[in-house]
Every structure is written in structure tokens, then in C-alpha cells.
Residue frames as qw, qx, qy, qz and C-alpha x, y, z in Angstrom:
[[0.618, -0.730, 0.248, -0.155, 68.43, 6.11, 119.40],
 [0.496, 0.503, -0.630, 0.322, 72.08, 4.43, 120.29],
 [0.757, -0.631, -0.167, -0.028, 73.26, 2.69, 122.40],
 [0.414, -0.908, 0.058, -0.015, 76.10, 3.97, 124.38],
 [0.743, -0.551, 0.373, 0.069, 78.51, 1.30, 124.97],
 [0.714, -0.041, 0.625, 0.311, 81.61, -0.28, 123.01],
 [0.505, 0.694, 0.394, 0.330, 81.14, 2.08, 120.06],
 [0.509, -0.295, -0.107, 0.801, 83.59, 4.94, 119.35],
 [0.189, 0.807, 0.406, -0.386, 82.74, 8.42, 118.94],
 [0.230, 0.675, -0.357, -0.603, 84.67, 9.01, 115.97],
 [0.848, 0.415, 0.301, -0.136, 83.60, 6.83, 112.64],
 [0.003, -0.443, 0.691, 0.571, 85.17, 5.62, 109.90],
 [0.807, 0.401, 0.340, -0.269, 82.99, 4.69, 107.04],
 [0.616, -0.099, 0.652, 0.431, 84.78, 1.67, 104.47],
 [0.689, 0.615, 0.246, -0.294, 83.51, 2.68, 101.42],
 [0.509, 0.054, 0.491, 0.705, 85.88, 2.06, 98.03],
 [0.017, 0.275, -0.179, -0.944, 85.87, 5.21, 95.78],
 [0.430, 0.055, -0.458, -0.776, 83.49, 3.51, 93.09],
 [0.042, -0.199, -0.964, 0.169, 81.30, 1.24, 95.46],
 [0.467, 0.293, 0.323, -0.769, 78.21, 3.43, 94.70],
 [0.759, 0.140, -0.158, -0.616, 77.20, 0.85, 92.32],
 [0.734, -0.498, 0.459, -0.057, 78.96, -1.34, 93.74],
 [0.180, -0.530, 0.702, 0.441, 82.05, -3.64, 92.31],
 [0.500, 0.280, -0.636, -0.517, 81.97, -5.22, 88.79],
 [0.369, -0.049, -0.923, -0.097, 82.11, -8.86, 90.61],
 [0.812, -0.414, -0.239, -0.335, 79.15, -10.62, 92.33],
 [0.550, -0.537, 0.518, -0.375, 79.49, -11.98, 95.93],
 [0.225, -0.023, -0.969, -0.097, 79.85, -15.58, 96.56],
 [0.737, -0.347, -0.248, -0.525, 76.40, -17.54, 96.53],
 [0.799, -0.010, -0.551, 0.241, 78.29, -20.90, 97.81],
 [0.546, -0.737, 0.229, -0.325, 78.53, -20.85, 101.70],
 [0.103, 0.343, -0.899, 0.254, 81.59, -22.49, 103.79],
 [0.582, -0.263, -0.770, 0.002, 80.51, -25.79, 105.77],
 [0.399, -0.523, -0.664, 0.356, 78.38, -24.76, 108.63],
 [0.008, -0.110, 0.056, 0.992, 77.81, -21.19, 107.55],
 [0.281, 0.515, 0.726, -0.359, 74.19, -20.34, 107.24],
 [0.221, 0.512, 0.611, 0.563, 72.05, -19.10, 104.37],
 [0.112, -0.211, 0.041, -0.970, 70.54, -15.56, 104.70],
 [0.683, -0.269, -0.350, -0.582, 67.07, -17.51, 104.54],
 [0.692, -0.172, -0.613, 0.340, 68.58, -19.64, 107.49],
 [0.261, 0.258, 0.014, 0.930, 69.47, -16.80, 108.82],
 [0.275, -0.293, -0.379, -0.833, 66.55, -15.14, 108.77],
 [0.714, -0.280, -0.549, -0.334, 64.45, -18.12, 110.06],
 [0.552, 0.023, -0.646, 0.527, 66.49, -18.39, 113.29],
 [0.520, -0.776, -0.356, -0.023, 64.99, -17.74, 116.69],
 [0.009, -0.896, 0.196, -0.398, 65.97, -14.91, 118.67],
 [0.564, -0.610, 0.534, -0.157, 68.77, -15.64, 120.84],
 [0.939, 0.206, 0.201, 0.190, 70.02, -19.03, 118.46],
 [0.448, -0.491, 0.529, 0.527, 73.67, -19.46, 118.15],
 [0.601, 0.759, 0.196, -0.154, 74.13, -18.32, 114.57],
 [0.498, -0.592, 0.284, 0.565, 77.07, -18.12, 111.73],
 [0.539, 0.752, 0.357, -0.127, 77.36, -16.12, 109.02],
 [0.463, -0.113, 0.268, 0.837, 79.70, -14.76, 105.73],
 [0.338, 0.886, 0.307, -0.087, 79.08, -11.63, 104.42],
 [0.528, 0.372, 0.022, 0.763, 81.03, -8.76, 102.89],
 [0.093, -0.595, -0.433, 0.670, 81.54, -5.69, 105.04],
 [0.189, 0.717, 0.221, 0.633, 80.22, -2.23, 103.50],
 [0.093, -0.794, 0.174, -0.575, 80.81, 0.20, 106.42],
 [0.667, -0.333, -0.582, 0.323, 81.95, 0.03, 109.87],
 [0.440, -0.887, -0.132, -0.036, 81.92, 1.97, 113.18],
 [0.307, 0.815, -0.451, 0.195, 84.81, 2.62, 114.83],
 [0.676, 0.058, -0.640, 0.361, 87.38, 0.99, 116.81],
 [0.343, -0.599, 0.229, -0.686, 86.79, 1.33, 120.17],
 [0.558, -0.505, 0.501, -0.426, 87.93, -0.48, 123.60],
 [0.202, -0.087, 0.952, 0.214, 88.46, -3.90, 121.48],
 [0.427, 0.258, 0.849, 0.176, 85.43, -4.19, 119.42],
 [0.089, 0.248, -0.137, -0.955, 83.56, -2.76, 116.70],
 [0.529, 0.383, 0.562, -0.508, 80.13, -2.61, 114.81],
 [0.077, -0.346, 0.540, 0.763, 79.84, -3.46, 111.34],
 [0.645, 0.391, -0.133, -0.643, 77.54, -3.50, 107.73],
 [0.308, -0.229, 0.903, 0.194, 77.59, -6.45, 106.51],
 [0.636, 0.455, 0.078, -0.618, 75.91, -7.64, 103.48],
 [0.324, -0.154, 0.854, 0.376, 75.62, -10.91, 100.63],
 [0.094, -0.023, -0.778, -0.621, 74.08, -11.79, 97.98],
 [0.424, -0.499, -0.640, -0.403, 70.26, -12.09, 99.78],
 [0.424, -0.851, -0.304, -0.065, 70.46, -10.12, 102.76],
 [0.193, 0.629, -0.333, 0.675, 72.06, -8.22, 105.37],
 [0.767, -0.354, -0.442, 0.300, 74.08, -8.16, 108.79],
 [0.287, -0.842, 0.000, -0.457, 74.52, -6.00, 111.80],
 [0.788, -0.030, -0.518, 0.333, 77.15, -7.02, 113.12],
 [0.504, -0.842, -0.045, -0.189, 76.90, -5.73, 117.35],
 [0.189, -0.763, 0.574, -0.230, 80.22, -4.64, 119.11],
 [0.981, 0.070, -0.154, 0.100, 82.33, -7.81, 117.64],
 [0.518, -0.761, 0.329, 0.209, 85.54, -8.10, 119.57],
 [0.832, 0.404, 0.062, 0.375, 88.44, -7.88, 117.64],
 [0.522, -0.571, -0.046, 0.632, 91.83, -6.12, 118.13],
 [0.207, 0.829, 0.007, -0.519, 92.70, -3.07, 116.59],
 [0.398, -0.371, 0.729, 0.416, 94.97, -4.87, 114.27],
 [0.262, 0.505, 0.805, 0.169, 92.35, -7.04, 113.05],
 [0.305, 0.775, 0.350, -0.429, 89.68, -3.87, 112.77],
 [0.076, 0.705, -0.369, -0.601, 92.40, -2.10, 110.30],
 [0.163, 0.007, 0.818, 0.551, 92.77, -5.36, 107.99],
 [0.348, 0.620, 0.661, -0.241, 88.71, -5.05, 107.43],
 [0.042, -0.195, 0.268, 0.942, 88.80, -2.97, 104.56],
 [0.519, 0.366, 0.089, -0.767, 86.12, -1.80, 102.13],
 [0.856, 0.190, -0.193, -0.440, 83.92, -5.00, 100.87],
 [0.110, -0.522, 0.791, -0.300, 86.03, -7.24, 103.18],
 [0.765, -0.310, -0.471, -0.310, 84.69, -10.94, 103.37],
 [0.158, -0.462, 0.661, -0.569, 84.12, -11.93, 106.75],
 [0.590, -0.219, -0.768, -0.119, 82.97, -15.20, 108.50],
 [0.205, -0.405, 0.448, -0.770, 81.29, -14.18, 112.22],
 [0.507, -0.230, -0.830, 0.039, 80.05, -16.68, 114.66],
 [0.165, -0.063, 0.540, -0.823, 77.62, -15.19, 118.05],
 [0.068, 0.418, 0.906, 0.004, 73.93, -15.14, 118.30],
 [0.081, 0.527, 0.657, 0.533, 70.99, -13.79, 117.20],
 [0.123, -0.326, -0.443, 0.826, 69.86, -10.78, 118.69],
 [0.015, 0.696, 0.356, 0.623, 66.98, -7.72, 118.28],
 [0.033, -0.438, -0.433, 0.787, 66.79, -4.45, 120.10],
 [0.322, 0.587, 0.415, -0.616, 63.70, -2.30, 119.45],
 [0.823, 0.516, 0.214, -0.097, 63.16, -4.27, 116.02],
 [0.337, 0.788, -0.485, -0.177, 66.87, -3.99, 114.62],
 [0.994, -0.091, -0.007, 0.059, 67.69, -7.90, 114.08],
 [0.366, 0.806, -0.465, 0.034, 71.49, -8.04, 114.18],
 [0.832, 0.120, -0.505, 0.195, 74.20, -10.46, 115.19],
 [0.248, -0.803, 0.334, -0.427, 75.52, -10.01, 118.85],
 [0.804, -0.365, 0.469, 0.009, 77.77, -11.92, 121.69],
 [0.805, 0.481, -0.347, 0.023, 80.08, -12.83, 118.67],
 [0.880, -0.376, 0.288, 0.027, 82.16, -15.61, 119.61],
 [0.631, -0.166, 0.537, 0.535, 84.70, -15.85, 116.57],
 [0.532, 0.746, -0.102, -0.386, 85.37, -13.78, 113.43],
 [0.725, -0.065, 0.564, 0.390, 87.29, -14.52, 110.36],
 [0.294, 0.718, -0.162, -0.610, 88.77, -12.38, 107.78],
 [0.740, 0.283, 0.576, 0.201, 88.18, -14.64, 104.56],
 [0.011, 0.271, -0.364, -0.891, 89.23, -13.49, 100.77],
 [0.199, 0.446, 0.645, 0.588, 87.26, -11.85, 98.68],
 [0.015, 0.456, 0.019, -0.889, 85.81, -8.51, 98.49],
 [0.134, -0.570, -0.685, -0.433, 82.40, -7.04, 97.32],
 [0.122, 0.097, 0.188, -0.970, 81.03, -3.67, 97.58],
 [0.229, 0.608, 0.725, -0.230, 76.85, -3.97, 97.37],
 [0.051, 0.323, 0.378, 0.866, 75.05, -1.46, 94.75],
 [0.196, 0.105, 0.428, -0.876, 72.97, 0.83, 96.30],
 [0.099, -0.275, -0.890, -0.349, 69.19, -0.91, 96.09],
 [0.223, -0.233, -0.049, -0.945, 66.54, 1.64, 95.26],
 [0.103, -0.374, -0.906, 0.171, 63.58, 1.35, 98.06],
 [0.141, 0.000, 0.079, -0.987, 61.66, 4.40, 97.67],
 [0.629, -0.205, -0.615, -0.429, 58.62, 2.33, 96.35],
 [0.497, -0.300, -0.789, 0.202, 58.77, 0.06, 99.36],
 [0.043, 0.098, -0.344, 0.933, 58.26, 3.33, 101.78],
 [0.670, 0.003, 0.234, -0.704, 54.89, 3.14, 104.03],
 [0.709, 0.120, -0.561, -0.410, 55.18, -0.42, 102.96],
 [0.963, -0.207, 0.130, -0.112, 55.22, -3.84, 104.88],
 [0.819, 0.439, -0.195, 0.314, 57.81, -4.97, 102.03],
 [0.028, -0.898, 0.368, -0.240, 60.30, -1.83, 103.51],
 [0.588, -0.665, 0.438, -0.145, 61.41, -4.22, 106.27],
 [0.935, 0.031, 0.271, 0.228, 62.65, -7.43, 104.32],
 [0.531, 0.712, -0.242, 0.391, 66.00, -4.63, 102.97],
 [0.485, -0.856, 0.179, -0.032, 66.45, -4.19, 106.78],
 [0.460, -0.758, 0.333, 0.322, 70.14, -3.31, 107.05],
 [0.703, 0.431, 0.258, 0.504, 70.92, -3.45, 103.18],
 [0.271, -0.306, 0.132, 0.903, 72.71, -0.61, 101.38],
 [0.310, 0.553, 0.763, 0.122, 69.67, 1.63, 100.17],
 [0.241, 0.177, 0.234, 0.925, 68.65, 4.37, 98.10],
 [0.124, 0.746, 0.653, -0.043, 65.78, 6.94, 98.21],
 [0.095, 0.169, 0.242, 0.951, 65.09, 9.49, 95.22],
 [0.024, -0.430, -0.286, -0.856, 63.46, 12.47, 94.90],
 [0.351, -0.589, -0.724, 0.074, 62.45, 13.33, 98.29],
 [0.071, -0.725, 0.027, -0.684, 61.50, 16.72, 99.81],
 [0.349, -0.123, -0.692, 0.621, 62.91, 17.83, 103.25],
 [0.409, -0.602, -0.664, -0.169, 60.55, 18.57, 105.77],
 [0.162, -0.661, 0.298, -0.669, 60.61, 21.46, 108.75],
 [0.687, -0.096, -0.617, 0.372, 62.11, 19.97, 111.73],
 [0.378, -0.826, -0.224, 0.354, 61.00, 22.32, 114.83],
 [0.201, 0.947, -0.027, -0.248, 61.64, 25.27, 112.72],
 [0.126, -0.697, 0.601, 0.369, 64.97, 23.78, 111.26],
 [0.802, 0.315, -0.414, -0.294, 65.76, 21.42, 108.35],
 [0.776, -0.071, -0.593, 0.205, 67.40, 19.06, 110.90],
 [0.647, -0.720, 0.048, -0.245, 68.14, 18.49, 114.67],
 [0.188, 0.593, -0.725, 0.297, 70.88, 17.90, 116.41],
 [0.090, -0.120, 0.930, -0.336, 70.18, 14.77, 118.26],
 [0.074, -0.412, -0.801, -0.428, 66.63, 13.37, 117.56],
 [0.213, -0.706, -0.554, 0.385, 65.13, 16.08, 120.25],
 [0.080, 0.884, 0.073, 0.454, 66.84, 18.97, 119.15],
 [0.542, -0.818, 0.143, 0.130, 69.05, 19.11, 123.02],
 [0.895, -0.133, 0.092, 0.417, 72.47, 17.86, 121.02],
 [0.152, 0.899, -0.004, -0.411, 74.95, 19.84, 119.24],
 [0.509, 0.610, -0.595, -0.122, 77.97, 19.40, 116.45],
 [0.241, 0.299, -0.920, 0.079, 79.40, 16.09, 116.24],
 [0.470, 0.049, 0.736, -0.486, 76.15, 14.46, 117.47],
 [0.335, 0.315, 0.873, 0.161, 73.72, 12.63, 115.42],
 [0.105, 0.094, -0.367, -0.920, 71.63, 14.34, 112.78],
 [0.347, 0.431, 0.818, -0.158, 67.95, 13.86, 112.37],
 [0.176, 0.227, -0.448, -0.847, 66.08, 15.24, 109.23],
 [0.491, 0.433, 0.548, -0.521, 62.39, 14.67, 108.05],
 [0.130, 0.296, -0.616, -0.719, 61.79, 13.94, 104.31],
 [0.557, 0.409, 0.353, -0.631, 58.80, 13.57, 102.90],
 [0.083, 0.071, -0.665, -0.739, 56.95, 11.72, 99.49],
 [0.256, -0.285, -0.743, -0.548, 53.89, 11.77, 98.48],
 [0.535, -0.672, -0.154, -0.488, 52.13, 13.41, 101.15],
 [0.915, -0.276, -0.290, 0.049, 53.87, 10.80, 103.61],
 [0.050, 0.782, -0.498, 0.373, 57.22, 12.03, 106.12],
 [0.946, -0.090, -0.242, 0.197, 59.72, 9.77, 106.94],
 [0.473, -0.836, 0.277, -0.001, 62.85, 10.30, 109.81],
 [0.780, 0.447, -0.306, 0.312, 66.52, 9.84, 108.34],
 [0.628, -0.725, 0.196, 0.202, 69.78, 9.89, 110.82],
 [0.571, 0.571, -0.473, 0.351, 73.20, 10.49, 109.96],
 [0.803, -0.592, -0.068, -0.018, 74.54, 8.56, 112.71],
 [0.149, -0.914, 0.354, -0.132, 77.71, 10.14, 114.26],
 [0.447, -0.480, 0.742, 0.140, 79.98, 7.18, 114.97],
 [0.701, -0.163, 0.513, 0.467, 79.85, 6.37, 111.40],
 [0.380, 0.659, 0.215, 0.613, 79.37, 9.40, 109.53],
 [0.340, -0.608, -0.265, 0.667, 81.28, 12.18, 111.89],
 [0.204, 0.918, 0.097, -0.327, 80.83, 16.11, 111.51],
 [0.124, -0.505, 0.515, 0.682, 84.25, 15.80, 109.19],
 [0.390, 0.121, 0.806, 0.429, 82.35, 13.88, 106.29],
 [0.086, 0.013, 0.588, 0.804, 80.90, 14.54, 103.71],
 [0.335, -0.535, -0.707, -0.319, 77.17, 13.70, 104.39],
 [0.368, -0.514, -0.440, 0.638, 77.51, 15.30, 108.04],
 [0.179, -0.265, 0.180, 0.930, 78.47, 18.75, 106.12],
 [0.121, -0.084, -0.476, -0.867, 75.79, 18.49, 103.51],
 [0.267, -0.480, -0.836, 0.025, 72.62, 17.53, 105.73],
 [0.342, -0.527, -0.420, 0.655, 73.52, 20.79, 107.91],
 [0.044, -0.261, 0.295, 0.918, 73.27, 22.58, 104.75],
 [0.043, -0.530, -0.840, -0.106, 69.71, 21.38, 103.90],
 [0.279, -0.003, 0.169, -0.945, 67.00, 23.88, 103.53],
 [0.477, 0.351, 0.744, -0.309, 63.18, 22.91, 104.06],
 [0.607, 0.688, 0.083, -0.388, 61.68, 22.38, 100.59],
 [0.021, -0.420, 0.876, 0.236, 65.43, 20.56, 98.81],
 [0.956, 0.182, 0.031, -0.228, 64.55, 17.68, 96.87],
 [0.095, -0.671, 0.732, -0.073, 67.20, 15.21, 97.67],
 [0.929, -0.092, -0.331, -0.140, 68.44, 11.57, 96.98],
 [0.395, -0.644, 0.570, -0.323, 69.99, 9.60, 99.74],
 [0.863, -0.018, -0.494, -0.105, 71.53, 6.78, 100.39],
 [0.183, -0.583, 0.662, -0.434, 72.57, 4.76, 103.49],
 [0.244, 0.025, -0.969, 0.039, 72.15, 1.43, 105.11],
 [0.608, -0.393, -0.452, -0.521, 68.19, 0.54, 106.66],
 [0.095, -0.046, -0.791, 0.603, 68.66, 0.48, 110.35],
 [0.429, -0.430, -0.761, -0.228, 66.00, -0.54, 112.29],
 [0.220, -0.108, -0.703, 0.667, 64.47, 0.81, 115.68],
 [0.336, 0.474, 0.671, -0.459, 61.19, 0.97, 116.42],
 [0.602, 0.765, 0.206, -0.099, 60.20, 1.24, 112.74],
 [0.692, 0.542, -0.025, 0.475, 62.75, 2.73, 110.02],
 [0.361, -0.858, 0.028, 0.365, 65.60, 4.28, 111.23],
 [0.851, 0.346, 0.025, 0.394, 68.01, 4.65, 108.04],
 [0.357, -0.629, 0.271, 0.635, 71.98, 6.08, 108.28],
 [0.634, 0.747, 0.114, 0.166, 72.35, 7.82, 105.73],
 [0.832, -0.148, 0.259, 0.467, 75.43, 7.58, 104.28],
 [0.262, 0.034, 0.452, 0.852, 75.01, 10.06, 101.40],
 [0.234, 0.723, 0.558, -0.332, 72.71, 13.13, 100.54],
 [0.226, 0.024, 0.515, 0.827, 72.67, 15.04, 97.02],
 [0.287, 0.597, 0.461, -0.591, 70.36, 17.73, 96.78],
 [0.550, 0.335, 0.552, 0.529, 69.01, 17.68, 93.15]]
């Protein structure tokens, strides 16, 4: 599901050409003064005023002054909710951009993410994340401590989606240039992927090659671990083997 507001309906995903294993250097570990640890982070009550660096890895679009972005370091990952920023600012954000973001903790229907941001900061350095393989963790407890990393899952088999290998909107009522849903199965188990439209639109690459899915593909995927009421992951990339 989505939510409506502040979020444009054409995407633009940051990646760098060779960020699928992501760049040669490591993140910083070493936080600025008054910047929180991931494990700080983490620990923080919902609603607690909260600040964090990370590197982006994708973003939404620009849209009415703010935008939504991936964010990821060295021991976890950020969701950064419709941060205000001017279009200027959105364009310097490039792929594996550090950023410093001040707002407050938030969760909608289990996706923890940063919202209300009060102050950003484009900082240097630049780090792309390697895609971190969670197929194991699937049907697991574990699954949830990658929420909103950049993640992989191999060798899965697509599933019949009311009589199609995907849906246009998670019902089946949408049509082009809406969200994607898709069913993919291991080991006996079927799990619910999204290519989510404001940041993988019907021109990309993953948009094009989901619609081209038949039921019974073995495919790996990768995309980032959104959350909402259980897994919800964007996938980012699909490669039918």
C-alpha cells in the first residue's frame, strides 16, 4: 500500500552504474557529534526526536518540495518520509550521497522510518551498499532486522497471480504506470514483491521485465525491504535465470 501524499508519480531511482556490489570504499563507521548510532537508532521510542547519517541508495521523486529517500550505513537502514528540501537540493543528492537528517521517529503499518524531518545536510562522501543476500532469512523472525536495507533474493519461482504472473495494483483494479505486485515462491512458501511506481516507473528497466514474467520463471531480485504489515520489498531489479 502507499501513501498518497508528497510523493511524485514519476521516480527516479540513484543508482551508480556499478553499485550492484556496491563501491570499492566502506562507509564511515565514525558518527558526527550528536548523530546517532544505528543501534541508537534502533533503540529509540516511537515518536523520539532522532538524527541520523547515512548514504542515500535510491530516492523517490521530487515532488511539491519534498522527497522520500533509501538511506543506508554501515549497520542499518533509513526511510527517510517526505523530507523537505528544494528541488535544487533534491538534484545535488546523487547516487550514494552522504546525508545528515534530523526529524523523528516514526512507523506506519510496521515500516520504521524517519519522518517530520526538521533539517537535512548534504555531507561528503559517497557509498553505494552491496546488495545483502536474505533469501535464508525468508519465513524468518531474523527477515525483519534488514528492514529497509538493499537486498537480494535468488532462485525464486513466480507464482500465478489471479490467473496472471503479476497485478497491476495489489488488487488487480490498476493499470500501466501503477504499482506492480508479483508472488514468488521457495520452498513450498509464497512471498508478495512490489515494484513500486514512484521509484521504479513503467520506463525502467525492472517495470518492463516484471510485466514480462511468466508463472513458473525462476528469478533473482533485488530491491530495498520495505515494510507494511509484514514484508513488502521494492524491487529494484529482476533477472530471470
Amino acid at each position: 500500500m502507499k501513501r498518497i501524499s508528497n510523493i511524485c508519480l514519476a521516480a527516479l531511482l540513484v543508482f551508480a552504474a556499478g553499485c550492484e556490489g556496491g563501491s570499492s570504499a566502506g562507509p564511515d563507521t565514525k558518527k558526527s557529534e550528536g548523530v546517532m548510532t544505528y543501534a541508537e537508532y534502533d533503540a529509540a521510542a516511537e515518536d523520539a526526536e532522532v538524527t541520523i547519517e547515512a548514504y542515500v541508495q535510491a530516492k523517490q521523486g521530487w515532488w511539491e518540495g519534498t522527497a522520500s529517500l533509501y538511506t543506508q550505513d554501515a549497520d542499518g537502514a533509513y526511510f527517510v518520509y517526505s523530507m523537505p528540501c528544494t528541488e535544487e537540493e533534491y538534484n545535488k543528492i546523487g547516487a550514494g550521497q552522504k546525508i545528515k537528517v534530523s526529524g523523528y521517529k516514526g512507523a506506519f503499518n510496521g515500516e520504521i522510518e524517519v519522518k517530520d524531518v526538521t533539517a537535512f545536510e548534504i555531507e561528503k562522501g559517497t557509498w553505494t551498499a552491496p546488495a545483502k543476500d536474505v533469501t535464508s532469512l525468508l519465513g524468518t523472525d531474523d527477515l525483519i532486522k534488514s528492514m529497509n536495507q538493499f537486498v537480494s533474493f535468488k532462485g525464486m519461482t513466480i507464482e500465478d497471480s489471479n490467473g496472471s504472473a503479476f497485478l497491476y495494483k495489489w488488487d488487480g483494479s490498476g493499470a500501466e504506470g501503477d504499482d506492480l505486485y508479483f508472488n514468488a515462491s521457495l520452498n513450498g512458501k509464497t512471498y508478495t514483491f512490489t515494484v513500486e511506481s514512484y521509484l521504479c516507473d513503467q520506463n525502467t528497466d525492472v517495470y518492463k521485465a516484471v510485466k514480462n514474467l511468466k508463472v513458473g520463471d525462476t528469478v533473482d531480485m533485488e530491491g530495498f525491504l520495505y515494510w507494511y504489515e509484514g514484508m513488502n520489498p521494492h524491487i529494484t531489479k529482476v533477472t530471470v535465470k
